[in-house]
C-alpha positions in Angstrom: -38.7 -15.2 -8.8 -36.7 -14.6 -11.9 -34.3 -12.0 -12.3 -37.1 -10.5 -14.6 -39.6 -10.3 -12.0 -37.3 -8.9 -9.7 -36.5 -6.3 -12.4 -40.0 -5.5 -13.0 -40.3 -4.7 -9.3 -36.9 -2.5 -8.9 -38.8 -0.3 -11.9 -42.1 -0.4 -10.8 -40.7 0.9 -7.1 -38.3 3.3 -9.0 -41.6 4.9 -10.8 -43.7 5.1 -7.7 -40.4 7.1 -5.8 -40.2 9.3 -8.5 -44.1 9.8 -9.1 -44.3 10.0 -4.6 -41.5 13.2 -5.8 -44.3 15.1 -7.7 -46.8 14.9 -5.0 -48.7 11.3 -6.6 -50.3 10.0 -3.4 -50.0 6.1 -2.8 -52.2 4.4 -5.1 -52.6 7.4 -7.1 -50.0 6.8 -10.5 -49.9 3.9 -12.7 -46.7 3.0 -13.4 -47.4 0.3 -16.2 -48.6 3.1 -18.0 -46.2 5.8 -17.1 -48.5 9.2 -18.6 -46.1 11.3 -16.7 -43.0 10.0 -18.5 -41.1 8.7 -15.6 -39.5 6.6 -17.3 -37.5 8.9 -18.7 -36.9 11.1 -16.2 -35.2 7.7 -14.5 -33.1 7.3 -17.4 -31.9 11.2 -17.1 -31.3 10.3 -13.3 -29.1 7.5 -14.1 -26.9 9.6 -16.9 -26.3 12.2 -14.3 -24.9 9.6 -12.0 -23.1 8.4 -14.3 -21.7 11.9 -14.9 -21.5 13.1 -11.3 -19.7 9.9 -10.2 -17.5 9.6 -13.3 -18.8 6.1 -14.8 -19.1 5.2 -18.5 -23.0 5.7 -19.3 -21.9 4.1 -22.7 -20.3 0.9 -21.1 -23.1 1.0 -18.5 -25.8 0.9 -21.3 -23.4 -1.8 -23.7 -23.6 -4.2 -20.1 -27.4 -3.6 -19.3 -28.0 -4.6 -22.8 -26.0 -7.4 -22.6 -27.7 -8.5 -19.5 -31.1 -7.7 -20.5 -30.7 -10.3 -23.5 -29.7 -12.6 -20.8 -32.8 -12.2 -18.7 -35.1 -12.9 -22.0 -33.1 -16.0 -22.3 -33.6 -16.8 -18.7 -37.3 -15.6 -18.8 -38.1 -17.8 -21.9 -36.7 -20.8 -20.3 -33.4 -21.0 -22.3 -29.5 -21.1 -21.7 -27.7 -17.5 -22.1 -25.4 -16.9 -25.0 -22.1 -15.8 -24.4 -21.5 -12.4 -24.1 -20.1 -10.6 -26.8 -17.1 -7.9 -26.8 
Protein backbone atom coordinates (compact mmCIF):
# COMPACT_ATOMS: atom_id res chain seq x y z
CA UNK A 1 0.00 0.00 0.00
CA UNK A 2 1.40 3.41 -0.76
CA UNK A 3 1.15 6.22 1.42
CA UNK A 4 -1.38 7.44 -1.19
CA UNK A 5 -3.66 4.65 -0.76
CA UNK A 6 -3.46 4.71 2.78
CA UNK A 7 -4.39 8.49 2.52
CA UNK A 8 -7.20 7.84 0.32
CA UNK A 9 -8.56 5.57 3.00
CA UNK A 10 -7.90 8.02 6.20
CA UNK A 11 -10.26 10.52 3.91
CA UNK A 12 -12.60 8.21 2.73
CA UNK A 13 -13.22 6.97 6.62
CA UNK A 14 -13.04 10.65 7.75
CA UNK A 15 -16.16 11.41 5.22
CA UNK A 16 -18.13 8.42 6.18
CA UNK A 17 -17.62 9.60 10.32
CA UNK A 18 -18.61 12.86 9.42
CA UNK A 19 -21.52 11.84 6.95
CA UNK A 20 -22.49 8.74 10.05
CA UNK A 21 -22.76 12.60 12.13
CA UNK A 22 -25.71 13.79 9.98
CA UNK A 23 -27.71 10.68 10.30
CA UNK A 24 -26.21 8.90 6.65
CA UNK A 25 -26.77 5.23 7.32
CA UNK A 26 -23.84 2.71 6.33
CA UNK A 27 -23.74 2.48 2.71
CA UNK A 28 -25.89 5.40 2.35
CA UNK A 29 -23.22 8.52 1.27
CA UNK A 30 -20.73 8.51 -1.43
CA UNK A 31 -17.84 9.95 -0.33
CA UNK A 32 -15.98 10.11 -3.88
CA UNK A 33 -18.55 12.38 -4.66
CA UNK A 34 -18.98 14.29 -1.51
CA UNK A 35 -22.76 16.24 -2.54
CA UNK A 36 -22.94 17.20 1.08
CA UNK A 37 -19.62 19.02 1.13
CA UNK A 38 -17.79 17.12 3.78
CA UNK A 39 -14.91 17.85 2.61
CA UNK A 40 -15.04 21.05 3.76
CA UNK A 41 -16.53 20.70 6.80
CA UNK A 42 -13.23 18.35 7.54
CA UNK A 43 -11.12 21.09 6.57
CA UNK A 44 -13.10 23.59 9.10
CA UNK A 45 -12.58 20.73 11.74
CA UNK A 46 -8.98 20.66 11.33
CA UNK A 47 -8.57 24.75 11.58
CA UNK A 48 -10.44 24.66 14.75
CA UNK A 49 -7.98 22.18 16.16
CA UNK A 50 -5.59 23.92 15.07
CA UNK A 51 -7.03 26.97 16.89
CA UNK A 52 -8.29 25.16 20.04
CA UNK A 53 -4.89 23.37 20.47
CA UNK A 54 -2.74 26.39 19.55
CA UNK A 55 -0.89 24.85 16.25
CA UNK A 56 0.04 26.82 13.21
CA UNK A 57 -2.79 25.99 10.57
CA UNK A 58 -0.34 27.97 8.16
CA UNK A 59 2.78 25.72 8.85
CA UNK A 60 0.44 22.75 9.08
CA UNK A 61 -0.97 23.46 5.50
CA UNK A 62 2.99 24.68 4.07
CA UNK A 63 4.04 20.72 5.50
CA UNK A 64 0.86 18.87 4.07
CA UNK A 65 1.71 20.51 0.90
CA UNK A 66 5.02 19.66 1.06
CA UNK A 67 4.26 16.07 1.75
CA UNK A 68 1.49 15.79 -0.63
CA UNK A 69 4.08 16.56 -3.53
CA UNK A 70 6.06 13.80 -1.97
CA UNK A 71 3.36 11.21 -2.19
CA UNK A 72 2.80 12.14 -6.12
CA UNK A 73 6.32 11.53 -6.48
CA UNK A 74 6.05 8.32 -4.53
CA UNK A 75 2.70 7.46 -6.29
CA UNK A 76 4.17 8.00 -9.86
CA UNK A 77 7.04 5.85 -9.18
CA UNK A 78 9.81 8.59 -8.73
CA UNK A 79 12.38 9.78 -6.04
CA UNK A 80 11.09 12.85 -3.79
CA UNK A 81 12.65 16.23 -4.21
CA UNK A 82 13.95 17.90 -1.35
CA UNK A 83 11.96 19.89 0.64
CA UNK A 84 11.95 23.42 0.24
CA UNK A 85 12.13 26.28 3.16
Amino acid sequence: MTTRDLMLDIARQALLARAARDGYKSGEYVPETDHEGYVTSLLIALHHWCHAYSHDWTAELRSAQELFEEDLDEARGEEPEALSQ
